[in-house]
N, C-alpha and C positions, 0 to 999 in steps of 0.2 A: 486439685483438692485431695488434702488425704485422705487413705483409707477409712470406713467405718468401725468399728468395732463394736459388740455387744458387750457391755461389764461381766465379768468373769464372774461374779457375784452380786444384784441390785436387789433389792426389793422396791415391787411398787406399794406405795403404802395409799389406802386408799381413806377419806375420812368424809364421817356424814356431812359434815360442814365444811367450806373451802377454809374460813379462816377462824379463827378462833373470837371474832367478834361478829354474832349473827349480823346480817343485812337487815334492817329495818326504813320499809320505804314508808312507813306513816309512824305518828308522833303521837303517842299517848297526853291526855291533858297536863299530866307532869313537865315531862319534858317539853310540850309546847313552851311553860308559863318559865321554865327554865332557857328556852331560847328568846324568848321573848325581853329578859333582864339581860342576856348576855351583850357583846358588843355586836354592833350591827356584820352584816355579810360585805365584805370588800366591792369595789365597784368594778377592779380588774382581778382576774381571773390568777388561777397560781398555776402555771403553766408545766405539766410533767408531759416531757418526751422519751427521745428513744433515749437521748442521753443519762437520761434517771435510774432508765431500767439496770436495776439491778441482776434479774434472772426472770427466764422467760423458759416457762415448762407446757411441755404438748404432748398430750398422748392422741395420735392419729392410726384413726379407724377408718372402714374401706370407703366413707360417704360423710365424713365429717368429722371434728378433730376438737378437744377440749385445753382452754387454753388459761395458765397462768400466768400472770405479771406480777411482776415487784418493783416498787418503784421507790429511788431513795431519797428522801424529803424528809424535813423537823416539822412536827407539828407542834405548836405548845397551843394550852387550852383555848377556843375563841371557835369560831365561825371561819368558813372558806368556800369558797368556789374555786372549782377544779376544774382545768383543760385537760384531755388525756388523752395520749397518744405514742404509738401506732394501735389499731386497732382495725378488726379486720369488719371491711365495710358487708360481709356476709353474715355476721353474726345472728346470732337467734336473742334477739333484744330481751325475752322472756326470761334464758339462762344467763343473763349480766348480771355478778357479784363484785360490787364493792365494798371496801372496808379497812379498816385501822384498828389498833388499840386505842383503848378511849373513845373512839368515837363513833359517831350515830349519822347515818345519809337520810337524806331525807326527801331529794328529790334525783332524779339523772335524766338526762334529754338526752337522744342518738340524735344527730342531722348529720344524712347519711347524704352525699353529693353527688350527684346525677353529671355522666359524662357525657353529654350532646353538643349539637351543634349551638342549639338554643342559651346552655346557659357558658358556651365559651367565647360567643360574639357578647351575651351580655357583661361577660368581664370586661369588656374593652371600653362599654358606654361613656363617654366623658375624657376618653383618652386620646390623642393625636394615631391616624393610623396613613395607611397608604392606600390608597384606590389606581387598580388598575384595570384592564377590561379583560374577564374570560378568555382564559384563550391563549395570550397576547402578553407572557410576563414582561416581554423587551420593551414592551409599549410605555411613555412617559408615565410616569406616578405621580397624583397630585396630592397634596398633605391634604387631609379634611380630620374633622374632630366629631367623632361618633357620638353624634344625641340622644337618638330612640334604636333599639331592639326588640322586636318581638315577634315570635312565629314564624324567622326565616327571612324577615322585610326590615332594612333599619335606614334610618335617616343620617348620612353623613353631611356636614357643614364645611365649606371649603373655606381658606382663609378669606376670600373673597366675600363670604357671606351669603354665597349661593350655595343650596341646599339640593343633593343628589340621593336618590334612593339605589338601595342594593338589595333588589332579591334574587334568591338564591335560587328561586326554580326557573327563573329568565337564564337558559343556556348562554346567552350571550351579553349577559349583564355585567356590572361591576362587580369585583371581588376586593377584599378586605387582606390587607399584609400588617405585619407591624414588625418594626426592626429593635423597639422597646423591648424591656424587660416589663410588658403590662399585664402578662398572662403567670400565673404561677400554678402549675404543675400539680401541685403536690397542696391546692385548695380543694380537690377533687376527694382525697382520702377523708376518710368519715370523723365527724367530731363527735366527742365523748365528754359532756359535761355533767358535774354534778356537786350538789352540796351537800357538805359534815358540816356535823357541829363537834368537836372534840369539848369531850370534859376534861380528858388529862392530855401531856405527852404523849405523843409518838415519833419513832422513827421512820416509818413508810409504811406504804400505803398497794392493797393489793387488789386484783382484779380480776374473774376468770367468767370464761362465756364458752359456749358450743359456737361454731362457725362451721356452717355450710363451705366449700368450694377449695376444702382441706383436705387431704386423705391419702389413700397408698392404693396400689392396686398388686396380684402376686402371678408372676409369669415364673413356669416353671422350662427348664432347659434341659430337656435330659437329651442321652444317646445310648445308643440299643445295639449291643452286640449279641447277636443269637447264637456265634458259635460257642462263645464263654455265655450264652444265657443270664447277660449281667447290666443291670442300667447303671448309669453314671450323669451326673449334672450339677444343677445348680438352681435355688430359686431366686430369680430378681425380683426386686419390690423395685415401685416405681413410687414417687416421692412427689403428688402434685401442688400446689398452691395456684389458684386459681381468682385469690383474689387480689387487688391494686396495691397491700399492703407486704412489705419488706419483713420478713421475721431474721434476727441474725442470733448466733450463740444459741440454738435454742437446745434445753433440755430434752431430746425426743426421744419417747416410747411406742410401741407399734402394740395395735391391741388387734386379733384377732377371734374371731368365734360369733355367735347368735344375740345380739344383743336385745331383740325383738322389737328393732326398729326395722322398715323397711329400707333396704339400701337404695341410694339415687343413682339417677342413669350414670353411664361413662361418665368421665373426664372428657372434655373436648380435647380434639389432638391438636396439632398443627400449631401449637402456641410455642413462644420460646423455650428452647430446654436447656438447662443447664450443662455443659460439656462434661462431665462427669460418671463416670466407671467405677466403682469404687468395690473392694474388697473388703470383707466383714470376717470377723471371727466369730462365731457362735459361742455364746455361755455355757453352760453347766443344763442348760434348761430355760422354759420359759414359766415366769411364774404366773400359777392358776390362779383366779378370782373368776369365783362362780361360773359361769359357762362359758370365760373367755380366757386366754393366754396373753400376758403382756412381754414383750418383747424391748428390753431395753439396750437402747444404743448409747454407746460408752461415748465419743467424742460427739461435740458442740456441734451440731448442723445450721447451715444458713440457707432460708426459703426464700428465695427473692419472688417477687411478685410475678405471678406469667408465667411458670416457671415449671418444669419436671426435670427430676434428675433419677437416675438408676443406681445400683446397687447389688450387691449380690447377701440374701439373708441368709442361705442355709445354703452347703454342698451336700451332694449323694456321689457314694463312692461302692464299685461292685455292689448293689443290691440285685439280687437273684429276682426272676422274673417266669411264670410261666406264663403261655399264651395258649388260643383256641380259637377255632371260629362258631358264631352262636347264632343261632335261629330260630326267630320267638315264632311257636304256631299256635293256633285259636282256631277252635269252630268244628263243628263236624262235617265239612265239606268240604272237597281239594279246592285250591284257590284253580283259577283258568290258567295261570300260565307262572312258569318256574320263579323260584324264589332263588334269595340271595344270602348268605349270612354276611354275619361281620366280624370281625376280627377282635379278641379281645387280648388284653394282657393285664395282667393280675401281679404287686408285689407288696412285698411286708416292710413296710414303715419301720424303719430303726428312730424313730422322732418325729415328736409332734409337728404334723404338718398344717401350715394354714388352708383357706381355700384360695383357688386361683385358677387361672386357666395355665394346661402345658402343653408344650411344644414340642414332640417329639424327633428325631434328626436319627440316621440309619448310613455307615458311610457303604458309598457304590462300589465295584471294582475295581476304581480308579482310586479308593480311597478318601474320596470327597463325602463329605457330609452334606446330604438331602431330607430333608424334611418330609416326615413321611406320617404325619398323625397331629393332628389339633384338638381338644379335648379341655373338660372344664373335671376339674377335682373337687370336691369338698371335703372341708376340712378333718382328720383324723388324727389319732392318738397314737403314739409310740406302738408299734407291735400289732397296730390291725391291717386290714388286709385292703391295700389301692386298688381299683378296678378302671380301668381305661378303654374305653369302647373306639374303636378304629371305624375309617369307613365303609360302605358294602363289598364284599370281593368280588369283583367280575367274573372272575378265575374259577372257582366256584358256583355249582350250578344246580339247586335240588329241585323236582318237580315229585308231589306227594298227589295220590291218588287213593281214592277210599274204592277197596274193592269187592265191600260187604258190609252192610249194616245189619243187624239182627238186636230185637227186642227183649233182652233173659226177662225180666219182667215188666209190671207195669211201668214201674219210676225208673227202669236201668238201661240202659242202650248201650252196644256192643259197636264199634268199628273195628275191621280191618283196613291197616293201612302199609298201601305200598311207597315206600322212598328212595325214588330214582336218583343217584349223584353223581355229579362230574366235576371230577379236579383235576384241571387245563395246567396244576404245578406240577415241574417234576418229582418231587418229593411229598411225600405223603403225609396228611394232617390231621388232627383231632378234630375232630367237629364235636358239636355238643345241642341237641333238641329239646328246649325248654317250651314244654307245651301250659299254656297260660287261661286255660279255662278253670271258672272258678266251678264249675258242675265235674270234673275229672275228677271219676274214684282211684282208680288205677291203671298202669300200665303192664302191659305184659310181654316181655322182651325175647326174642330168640334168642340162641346161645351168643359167645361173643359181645355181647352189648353189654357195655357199663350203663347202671343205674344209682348215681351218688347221690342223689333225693327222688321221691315219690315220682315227679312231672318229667323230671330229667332224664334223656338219653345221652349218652357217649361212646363213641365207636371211634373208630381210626377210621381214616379215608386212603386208600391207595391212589397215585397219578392214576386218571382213567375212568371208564365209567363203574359204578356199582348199585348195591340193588341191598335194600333193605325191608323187612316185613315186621311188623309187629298192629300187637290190638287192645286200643285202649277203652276204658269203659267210661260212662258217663250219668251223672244220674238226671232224669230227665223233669 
């Protein structure tokens, strides 16, 4: 598959209405008495598929994806009943717009088809099939003509005229083959019917809904050189369809930001994925609509059902990075036994970032690339500042001890505290004591120690052991 591209230039254009003829699903007395003279509703259906689809547009979000169609059909004035299709059998039935120029809907039915065992034996009822015994495919096959289905038990009729049952939870029962074309596939995907009444001409006819079991996810790829102090990467978006239904040529946009929906769990993994790697070029930008960023991709995607495929949305190239280790303290009493910080690293956004989880990678001495941090980002703006929290350091070792409590007055308490540390690195590191009591009036640091806000300590740490004093107050 070719590469992806973003349009070097798109707008998304968004509008209160999907189409320019509202949806109206009840019939004022007007137009009743005006349906009621026109010609009657056909008795078969006008059947639009994929082949109609003219253009088929998706903007997909992290937990579900909104969807347009156009479908090319002549309507001249009269009554109709409509088949329509593809259609994704997860949709939100609520969010279903249909419409035409000229014309007026007045009813729509989903029948959405259930993939079981139950109703794919009942496809076969009345059809010639094979019986063979559990187990046992080499075993002779005798023709029978399937009568009854139901609940897993069905009644086959042999030419003979003698009548055999098959159920399914008999281990060692009959089983059902068929070498017919009696099963169709693709009776499973969901019907979409509904009636217009066209007062005038039209040319086609369009359609858009929310669907569940659509969406993207955003893994970030970066790698960490700390002698040039510079990340470098990439972020993949992953591309899922999760439902029975085929999308091809599709118009797609990627929306990112808070929509004030709650997002649904994962994607399931393990499903078919599309073989697919694809390189992307970034736009100029993503354009802003209200608290979200829409991201449009310039060539035709095709979703096939069951499906994920990957991507690369956005590269990072030298951004500068500082790091530390941090250690949240609370309480005015030493905890029993030594504490641990964590590792952070901190850099500045050249572009709007989505949210996503990243993946950090560090290469060894050997030059190989090792994975050395996993991490979830949220979303940010051009020019603010990313915060990446690492896991505990072993290596690192503080045990804090309170060596004086005293009362200044009634509401104020005074601690001294002593901070034991050991750093098992050979090279020496920042640490940073962010004390997280919401009663801490101030602290009061010995020389040497950085204070870049009120709660916060900063010192350098030497390989080895060291020893630190200071005394914070608190109001009681």
């Amino acid at each position: 598959m070719k590469g992806l591209k973003f349009a070097a230039s798109s707008r998304l254009t968004l509008r209160t209405g999907l189409f320019s003829v509202m949806l109206s699903m009840t019939l004022n007395s007007t137009q009743a008495s005006e349906l009621q003279t026109s010609q009657s509703v056909p008795s078969e259906p006008l059947v639009l598929d994929a082949s109609a689809l003219t253009d088929t547009r998706m903007v997909m979000y992290p937990g579900q994806a909104w969807l347009e169609q156009r479908y090319s059909v002549d309507l001249s004035k009269g009554d109709y009943r409509l088949q329509l299709s593809p259609v994704s059998d997860l949709l939100l039935f609520e969010t279903l717009q249909i419409g035409s120029d000229n014309g007026v809907v007045d009813k729509v039915q989903l029948q959405r088809q259930s993939l079981d065992s139950d109703t794919f034996y009942r496809g076969l009822v009345g059809q010639t099939v094979m019986l063979y015994q559990n187990g046992d495919m080499q075993a002779p096959h005798r023709r029978a003509r399937l009568s009854v289905w139901r609940n897993g038990i069905g009644i086959a009729t042999l030419e003979s005229g003698e009548q055999l049952v098959i159920d399914l939870n008999d281990k060692n029962g009959l089983r059902i083959s068929s070498t017919g074309e009696h099963y169709d596939t693709r009776s499973f995907e969901p019907r979409l019917s509904a009636r217009i009444s066209q007062q005038g001409d039209s040319n086609a006819l369009q359609i858009g809904y929310f669907s569940h079991g659509i969406g993207y996810r955003i893994y970030y790829q970066l790698q960490i050189d700390h002698q040039s102090r510079q990340l470098s990467g990439r972020a993949v978006s992953i591309l899922s369809n999760q439902t029975n239904t085929d999308y091809t040529s599709v118009d797609l946009t990627l929306a990112s930001g808070d929509t004030g929906v709650s997002r649904s769990p994962r994607f399931k993994r393990g499903l078919a994925a599309a073989d697919a790697s694809m390189a992307m070029e970034v736009s100029q930008g993503p354009e802003s609509l209200g608290e979200l960023r829409f991201y449009p991709v310039q060539q035709a995607v095709d979703l096939p059902a069951y499906s994920e495929q990957q991507f690369t949305l956005l590269d990072f190239n030298n951004l500068k990075f500082q790091d530390h280790y941090q250690l949240d303290l609370s309480g005015t009493r030493a905890p029993r036994s030594a504490e641990h910080p964590r590792r952070i690293y901190r850099f500045k956004s050249n572009q709007n970032l989505p949210a996503g989880e990243i993946r950090l990678f560090e290469a060894d001495a050997k030059g190989q690339m090792q994975w050395i941090l996993v991490s979830n980002m949220a979303a940010s703006g051009e020019g603010q500042m990313v915060t990446l929290q690492a896991a505990i350091a072993s290596d690192i070792q503080i045990q804090r001890e309170a060596l004086q409590q005293q009362r200044l007055d009634r509401n104020l308490l005074q601690v001294d505290w002593r901070v034991r540390m050991y750093n098992s690195k050979t090279e020496p590191v920042w640490i940073e004591l962010h004390h997280r009591d919401h009663n801490l009036l101030k602290i009061v640091a010995a020389s040497g120690v950085e204070q870049p806000v009120a709660n916060v300590l900063r010192l350098e740490l030497p390989p080895g052991e060291s020893e630190q004093s200071y005394s914070a107050q608190y109001r009681q």
